[in-house]
N, C-alpha and C positions, 0 to 999 in steps of 0.2 A: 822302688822308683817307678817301676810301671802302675801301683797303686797311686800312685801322689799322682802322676801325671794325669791317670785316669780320671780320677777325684778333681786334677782343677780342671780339667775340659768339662763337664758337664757344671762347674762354676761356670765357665764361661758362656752359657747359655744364655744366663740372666742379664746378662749385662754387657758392654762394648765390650770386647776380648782386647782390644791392643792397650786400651787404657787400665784395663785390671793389671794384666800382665806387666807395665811396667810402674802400674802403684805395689803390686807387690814383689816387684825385685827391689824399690825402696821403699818397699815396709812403710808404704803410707794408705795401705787398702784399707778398707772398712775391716772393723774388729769380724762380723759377721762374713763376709768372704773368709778369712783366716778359719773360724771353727768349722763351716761348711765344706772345706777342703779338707780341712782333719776328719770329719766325721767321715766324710766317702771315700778319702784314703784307708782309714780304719775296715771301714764298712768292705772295700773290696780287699786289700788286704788277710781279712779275715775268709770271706765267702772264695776266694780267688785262690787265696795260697794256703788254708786249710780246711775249708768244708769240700772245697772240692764235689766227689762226686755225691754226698750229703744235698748240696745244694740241690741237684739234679736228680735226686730219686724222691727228696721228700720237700723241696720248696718250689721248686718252680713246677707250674701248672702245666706246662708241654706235653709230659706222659700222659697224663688224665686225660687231656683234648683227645691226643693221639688215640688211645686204647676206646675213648666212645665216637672218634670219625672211622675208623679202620673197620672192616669185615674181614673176610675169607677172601676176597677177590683184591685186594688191594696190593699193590707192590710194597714189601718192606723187608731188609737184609732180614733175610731167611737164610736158616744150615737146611742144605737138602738133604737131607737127610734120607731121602731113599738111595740115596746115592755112596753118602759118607758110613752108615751103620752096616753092621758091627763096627764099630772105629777098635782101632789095635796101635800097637808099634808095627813100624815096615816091615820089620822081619818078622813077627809076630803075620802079621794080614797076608805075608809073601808066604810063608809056608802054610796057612791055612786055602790059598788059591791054589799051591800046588797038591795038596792034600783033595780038591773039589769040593771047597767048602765055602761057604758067601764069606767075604769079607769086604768091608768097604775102603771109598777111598780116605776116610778120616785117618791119619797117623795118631793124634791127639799128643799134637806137640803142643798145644795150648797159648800158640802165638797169639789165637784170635782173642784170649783171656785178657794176654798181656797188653796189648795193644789196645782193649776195650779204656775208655777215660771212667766209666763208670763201673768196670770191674764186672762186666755180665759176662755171664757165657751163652751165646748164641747158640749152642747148641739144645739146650734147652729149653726152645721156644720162644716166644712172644713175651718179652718182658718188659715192665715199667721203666726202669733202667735204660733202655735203649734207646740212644734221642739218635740213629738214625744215620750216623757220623762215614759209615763204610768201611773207619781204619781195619775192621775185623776181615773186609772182603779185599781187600790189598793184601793183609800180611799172609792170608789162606792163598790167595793166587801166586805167593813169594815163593810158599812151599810146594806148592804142589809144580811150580815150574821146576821145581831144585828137584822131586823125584821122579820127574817125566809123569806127570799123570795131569790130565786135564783140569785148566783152572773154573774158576765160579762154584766150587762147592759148596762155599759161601755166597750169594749173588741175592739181585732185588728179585723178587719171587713172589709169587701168590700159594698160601694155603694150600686150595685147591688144584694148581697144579704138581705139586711134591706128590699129593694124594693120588692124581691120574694118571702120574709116572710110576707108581709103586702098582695100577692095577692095568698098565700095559696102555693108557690114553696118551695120545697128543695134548700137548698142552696149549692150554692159550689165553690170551690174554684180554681181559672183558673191561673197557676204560669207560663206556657210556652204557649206565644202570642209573637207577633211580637217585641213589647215595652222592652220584660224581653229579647229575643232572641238577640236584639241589644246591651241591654244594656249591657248587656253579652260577646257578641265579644266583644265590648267595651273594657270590662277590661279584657279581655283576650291580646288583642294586647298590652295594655298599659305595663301589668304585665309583659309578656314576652320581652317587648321592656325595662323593668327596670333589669329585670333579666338578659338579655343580657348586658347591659351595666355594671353592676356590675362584672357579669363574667369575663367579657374584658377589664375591668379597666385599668390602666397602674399606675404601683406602685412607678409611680416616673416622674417627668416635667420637663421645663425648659422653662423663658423666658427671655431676653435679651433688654436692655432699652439703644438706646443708645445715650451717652451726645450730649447734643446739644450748649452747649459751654465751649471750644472749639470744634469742629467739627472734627477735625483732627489736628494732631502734628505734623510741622518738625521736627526731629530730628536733631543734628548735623550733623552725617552721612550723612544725606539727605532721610532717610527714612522716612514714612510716618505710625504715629500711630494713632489708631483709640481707645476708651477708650466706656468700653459699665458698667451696672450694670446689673449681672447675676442674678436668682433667681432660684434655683433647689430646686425641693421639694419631701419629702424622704415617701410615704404614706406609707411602710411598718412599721412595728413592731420593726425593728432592724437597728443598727447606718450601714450604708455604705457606701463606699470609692467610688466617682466618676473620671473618666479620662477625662478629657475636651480636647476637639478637635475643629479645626475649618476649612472647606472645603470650596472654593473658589477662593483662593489666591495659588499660586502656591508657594511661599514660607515664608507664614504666621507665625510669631510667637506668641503663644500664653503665657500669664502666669497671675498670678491670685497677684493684687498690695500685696503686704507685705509678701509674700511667698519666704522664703530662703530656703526650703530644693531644693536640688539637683530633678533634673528632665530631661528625652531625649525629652524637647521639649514639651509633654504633661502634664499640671501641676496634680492634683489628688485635690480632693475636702475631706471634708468627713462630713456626714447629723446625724444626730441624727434622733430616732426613731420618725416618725410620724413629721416632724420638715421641715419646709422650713430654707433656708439661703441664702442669698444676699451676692454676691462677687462681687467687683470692678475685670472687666474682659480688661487687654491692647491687641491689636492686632498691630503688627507689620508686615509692607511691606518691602520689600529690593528691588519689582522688580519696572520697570520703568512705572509709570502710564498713564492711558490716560488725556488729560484734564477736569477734573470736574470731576472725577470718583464717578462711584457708582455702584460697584462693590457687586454681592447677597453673601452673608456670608450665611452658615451652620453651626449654632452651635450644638454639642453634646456631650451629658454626658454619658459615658458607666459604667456602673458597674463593675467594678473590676471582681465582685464576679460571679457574675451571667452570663455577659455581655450584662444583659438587656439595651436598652439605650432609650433617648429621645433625641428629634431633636426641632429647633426652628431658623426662618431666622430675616436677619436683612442684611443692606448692608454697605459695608467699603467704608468709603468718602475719597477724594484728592482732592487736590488744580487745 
C-alpha cells in the first residue's frame, strides 16, 4: 500500500491531481496513468521492500559524493574509539580495570550493528555504507546510560580529534578551511542562480510545430497557406485572454482553425489557470513569393490584460 500510494503521488505531478484521482477511482483514467502507477508501485516496492540497504551501498550516488566532500576535519558519526578500545563484555572490561589494565568503554553489544539500516559497523571506520542517519549514536547513548558510563562514544566527531585525544590534545573544532569556503560559494552561486531564475520567470510561452504534410497550401486564389500547431502555456494562477500575432510576412493573415467570432485580423486565445492549450494555427500569404521560399515567421501571444507577451520562430514555406 505504501508503494501504490507512493507510485500515484509522483503520477500526480504530471497532471491535475483532483481530476486523476477521481478518473481513477471510476476507472476512466488514461490507460498510461494505470501502467505509470504500476511500474513506480513495482519499482518502489522492490527498491523499498527488498533491496533495501543494496539500494544505498551500490545505487544511489550519496556515499560517493560524501567520501570525495569529507576530509579529516569534517563532522561525521565517528566510534571514538580512543575512548571505547579495548572493547570487551562489562565483566570482561570490569575486571580488566580492577586487575590495572586499559579497557575501554565499548561493551560490544552490537546494538549500533543492529540498529545500523545499512548493516555497518561504525566501529570500524569511515564507510560507504553510512548515509549519516545517527540511529547508531542513540542506541550507543541507550547503553551506556543503562551502565552508568558516559554517553557519545558514538557522536559526530572529526578524524583528527579521536587522534589528539589519544596523544593527550584538546580537541577542536575547524568549520572555515578552504573545502567549507568553496563549498560554500558553491551554493551560494547555485542559490542565487535559482532565485534569479524564479524571479524572472516568464508566466506565460509559446511554441509552434509546423505540419510537415502538407507543407504549404495553394489556395484557389493563389495564395499560399502555411498550417502550424500552437501550444501557449498560461503559468499564472488565473484564466487569460491572448492576441496572436505573426511578424514576417508583410501581409500575413493569421487565425486559429474553428474560430468564428469576429476579429481585425488578430484572433484572441483564452488559457485556463496554470494550463497549457494547443491551437491548430493557418497562416496565410497574398504577396508574390520567391521560389522555394522560407521565409522566418515571428510568432507572439500578448496578453490582453497585462500586455506581457511571448515570442517563438518558425518559417513560412512556398512552392
Amino acid at each position: 500500500m505504501v508503494a501504490w500510494w507512493t507510485g500515484g503521488a509522483w503520477v500526480l505531478y504530471f497532471t491535475d491531481a483532483p481530476t486523476l484521482v477521481r478518473e481513477l477511482a471510476t476507472f476512466q483514467a488514461p490507460w498510461i496513468a494505470y501502467i505509470w502507477i504500476g511500474i513506480l508501485t513495482a519499482t518502489t516496492y522492490l527498491l523499498a521492500g527488498h533491496l533495501r540497504e543494496q539500494v544505498c551501498l551500490y545505487m544511489c550516488p550519496w556515499p560517493r559524493i560524501q567520501a570525495a566532500l569529507t576530509d579529516e576535519y569534517a563532522l561525521n558519526v565517528t566510534y571514538r574509539y580512543d575512548r571505547g578500545e579495548p572493547r570487551g563484555s562489562l565483566k570482561k572490561n570490569a575486571l580488566l580495570v580492577a586487575q590495572g589494565q586499559p579497557a575501554g568503554d565499548c561493551v560490544d553489544c552490537l546494538q549500533c550493528v543492529n540498529v545500523c539500516p545499512t548493516g555497518v559497523d561504525i566501529r570500524d571506520g569511515a564507510n560507504l555504507g553510512c548515509i549519516q542517519c545517527g540511529l547508531c549514536i542513540d542506541a550507543c547513548d541507550a547503553v551506556m546510560a543503562k551502565i552508568g558510563r558516559p554517553t557519545r562514544l558514538i557522536a559526530y566527531d572529526t578524524e583528527t580529534n579521536v587522534q589528539r585525544r589519544q596523544t593527550g590534545k584538546a580537541p577542536f573544532v575547524k568549520i572555515v578551511r578552504a573545502r567549507t569556503t568553496l563549498y560554500a560559494a558553491i551554493i551560494a552561486i547555485v542559490g542565487a542562480a535559482m532565485l534569479y531564475t524564479l524571479a524572472t520567470r516568464r508566466a506565460e510561452a509559446v511554441n509552434v510545430v509546423h505540419d510537415r504534410n502538407p507543407v504549404f497550401v495553394r489556395l484557389s486564389d493563389g495564395a499560399v497557406r502555411n498550417a502550424f500547431t500552437m501550444h501557449v502555456l498560461n503559468k499564472s494562477l488565473e484564466t487569460r485572454r491572448f492576441i496572436l500575432t505573426v511578424g514576417g510576412l508583410a501581409d500575413a493573415f493569421i487565425e486559429v482553425a474553428g474560430d468564428t467570432a469576429a476579429h481585425t485580423g488578430h484572433p484572441t486565445v483564452e488559457v485556463g489557470p496554470d494550463q497549457a492549450r494547443e491551437f491548430r494555427v493557418l497562416v496565410t500569404s497574398y504577396e508574390t513569393l520567391p521560389p522555394a521560399a522560407s521565409i522566418p515567421l515571428i510568432f507572439r501571444v500578448i496578453d490582453t490584460a497585462t500586455q506581457r507577451q511571448a515570442t517563438t520562430a518558425d518559417f513560412f514555406r512556398g512552392p
